[in-house]
C-alpha positions in Angstrom: 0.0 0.0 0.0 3.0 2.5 1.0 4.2 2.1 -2.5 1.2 2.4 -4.5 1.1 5.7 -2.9 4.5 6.9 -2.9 3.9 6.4 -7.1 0.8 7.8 -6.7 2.3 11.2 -5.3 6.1 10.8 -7.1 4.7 12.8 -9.9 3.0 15.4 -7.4 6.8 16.2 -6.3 7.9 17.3 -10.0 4.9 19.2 -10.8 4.1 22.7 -9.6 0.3 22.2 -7.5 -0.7 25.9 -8.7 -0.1 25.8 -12.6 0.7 21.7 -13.2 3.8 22.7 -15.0 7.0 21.1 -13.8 9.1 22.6 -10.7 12.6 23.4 -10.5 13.4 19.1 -9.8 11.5 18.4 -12.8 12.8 20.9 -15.0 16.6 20.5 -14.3 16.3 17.1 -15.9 14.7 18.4 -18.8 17.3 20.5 -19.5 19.9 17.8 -19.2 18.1 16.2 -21.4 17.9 19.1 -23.9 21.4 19.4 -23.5 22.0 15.6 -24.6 19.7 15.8 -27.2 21.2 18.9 -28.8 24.8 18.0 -28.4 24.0 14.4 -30.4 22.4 16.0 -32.8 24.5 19.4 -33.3 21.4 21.3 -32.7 20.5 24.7 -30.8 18.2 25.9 -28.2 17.4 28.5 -25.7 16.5 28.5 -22.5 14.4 31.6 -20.7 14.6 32.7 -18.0 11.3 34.8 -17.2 10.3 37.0 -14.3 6.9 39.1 -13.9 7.2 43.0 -13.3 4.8 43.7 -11.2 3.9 40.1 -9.4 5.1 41.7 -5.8 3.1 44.9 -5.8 -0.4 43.0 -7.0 0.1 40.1 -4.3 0.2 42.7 -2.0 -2.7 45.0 -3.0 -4.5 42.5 -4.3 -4.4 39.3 -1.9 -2.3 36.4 -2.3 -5.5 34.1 -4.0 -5.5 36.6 -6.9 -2.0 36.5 -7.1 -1.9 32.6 -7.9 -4.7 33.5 -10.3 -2.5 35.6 -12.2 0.1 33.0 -11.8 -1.8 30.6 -13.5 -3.4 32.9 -16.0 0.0 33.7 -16.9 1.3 30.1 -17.5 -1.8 29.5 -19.8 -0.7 32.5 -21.6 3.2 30.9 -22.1 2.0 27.7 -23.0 -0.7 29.3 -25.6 2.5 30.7 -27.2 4.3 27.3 -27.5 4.5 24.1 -29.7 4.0 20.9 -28.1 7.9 19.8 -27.6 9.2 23.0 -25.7 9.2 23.0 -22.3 8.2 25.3 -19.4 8.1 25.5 -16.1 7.7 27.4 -13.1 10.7 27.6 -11.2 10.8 30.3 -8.3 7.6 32.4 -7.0 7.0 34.7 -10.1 10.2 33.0 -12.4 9.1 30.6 -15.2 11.9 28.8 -17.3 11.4 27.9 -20.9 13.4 25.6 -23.2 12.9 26.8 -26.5 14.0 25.0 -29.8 15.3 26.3 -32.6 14.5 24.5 -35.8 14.7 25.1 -38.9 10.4 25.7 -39.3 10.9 27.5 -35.6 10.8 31.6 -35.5 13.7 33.0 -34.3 14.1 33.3 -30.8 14.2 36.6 -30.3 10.5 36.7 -32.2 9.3 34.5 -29.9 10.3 35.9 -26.6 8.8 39.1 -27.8 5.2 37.2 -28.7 5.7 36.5 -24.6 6.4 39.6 -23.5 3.5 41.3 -25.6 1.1 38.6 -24.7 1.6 39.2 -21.1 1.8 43.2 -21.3 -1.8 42.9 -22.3 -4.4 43.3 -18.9 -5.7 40.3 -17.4 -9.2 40.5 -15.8 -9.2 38.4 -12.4 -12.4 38.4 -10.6 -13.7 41.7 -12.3 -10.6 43.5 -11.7 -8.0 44.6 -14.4 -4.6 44.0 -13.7 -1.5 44.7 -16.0 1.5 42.7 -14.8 4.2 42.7 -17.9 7.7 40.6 -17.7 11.0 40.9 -18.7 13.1 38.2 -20.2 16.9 37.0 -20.0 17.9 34.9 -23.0 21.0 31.8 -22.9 21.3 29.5 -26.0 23.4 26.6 -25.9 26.0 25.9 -26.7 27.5 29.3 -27.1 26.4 30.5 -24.2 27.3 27.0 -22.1 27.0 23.5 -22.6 26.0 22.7 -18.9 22.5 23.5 -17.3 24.0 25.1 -14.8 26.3 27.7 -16.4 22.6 28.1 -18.8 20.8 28.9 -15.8 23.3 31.1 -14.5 23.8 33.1 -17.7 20.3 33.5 -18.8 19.4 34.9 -15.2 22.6 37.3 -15.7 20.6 38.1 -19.0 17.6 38.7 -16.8 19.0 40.7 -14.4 20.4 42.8 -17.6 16.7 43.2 -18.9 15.3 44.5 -16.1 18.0 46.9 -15.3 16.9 48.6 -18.8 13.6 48.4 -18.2 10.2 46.1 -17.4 9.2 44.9 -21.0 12.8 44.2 -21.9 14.4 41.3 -23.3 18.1 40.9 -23.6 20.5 37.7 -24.7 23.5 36.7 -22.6 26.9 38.2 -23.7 30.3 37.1 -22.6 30.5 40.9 -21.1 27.3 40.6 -19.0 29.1 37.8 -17.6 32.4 39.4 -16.4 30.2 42.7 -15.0 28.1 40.0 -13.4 31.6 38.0 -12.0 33.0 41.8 -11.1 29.6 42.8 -9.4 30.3 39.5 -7.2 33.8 40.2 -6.3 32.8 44.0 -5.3 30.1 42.8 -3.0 32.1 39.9 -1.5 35.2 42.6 -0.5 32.6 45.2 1.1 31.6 42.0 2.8 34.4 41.4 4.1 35.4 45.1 4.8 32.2 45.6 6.9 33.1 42.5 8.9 36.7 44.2 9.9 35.1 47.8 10.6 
């Protein structure tokens, strides 16, 4: 009996309960596995990294139950915009993660993040109330840009962090530069650290 329900509730643990998509666990693997599946076949994709503008200020004003609303409005909006074999998931509180790939019959990346971007710009009525949200998005595409998930992750949040430092609405790929600001940024931080701690 302790079995049938452990793989009764083993897929519960690699989904997220408020949209369905897959968590942070889930979604790991499918990138290694996007990964493998690129490197065998010489192939491209991207993985986004997306985070919603103004998520904090509505759960706040709003209530958190109209907050997972938007959350989940929001996911059916991403997935509206995406063929059957990319992936998405949600991965952090407002933060969704998308494996996009790039065939020959796919738009261009770029193209597509922008579709996302407008799509979720546009107001969403919860409950009779209109609520404008937006997101900004932080582009890696392997390989060029790293050929583990982890260096990915990193550098298309670096890209994210990029985007929203120009703007809400923004989109912005990862560039070897963004990196060594982002490695600089670090090393800054870590020395005021560490110069507070001697004061």
């Amino acid at each position: 009996l302790l079995q049938v329900s452990e793989e009764k509730y083993r897929p519960l643990a690699y989904r997220d309960p408020l949209t369905g998509f897959a968590n942070r666990v889930l979604f790991a693997e499918m990138l290694q596995h996007a990964i493998l599946h690129a490197a065998n076949n010489q192939s491209q994709f991207a993985l986004l990294s997306i985070d919603l503008d103004n998520f904090a200020m509505i759960n706040e004003s709003l209530g958190h139950s109209l907050g997972d609303l938007l959350l989940v409005e929001v996911g059916q909006r991403l997935q509206n915009l995406l063929p059957e074999r990319d992936a998405i998931a949600r991965t952090a509180g407002d933060e969704f993660s998308i494996i996009l790939y790039c065939g020959s019959e796919a738009p261009a990346i770029d193209l597509q993040a922008q579709r996302m971007i407008d799509a979720l710009a546009a107001s969403f009525a919860l409950k009779g109330q209109e609520v404008y949200v937006g997101a900004s998005i932080g582009i890696a595409v392997f390989p060029g840009d790293g050929s583990t998930a982890e260096t990915l992750q990193s550098n298309a949040d670096v890209a994210l962090h990029q985007a929203k430092i120009q703007g809400r609405g923004g989109l912005r790929f990862f560039s070897p530069e963004m990196g060594q600001h982002a490695k600089q940024r670090l090393k800054l931080e870590a020395e005021l650290q560490i110069g507070r701690a001697h004061v």
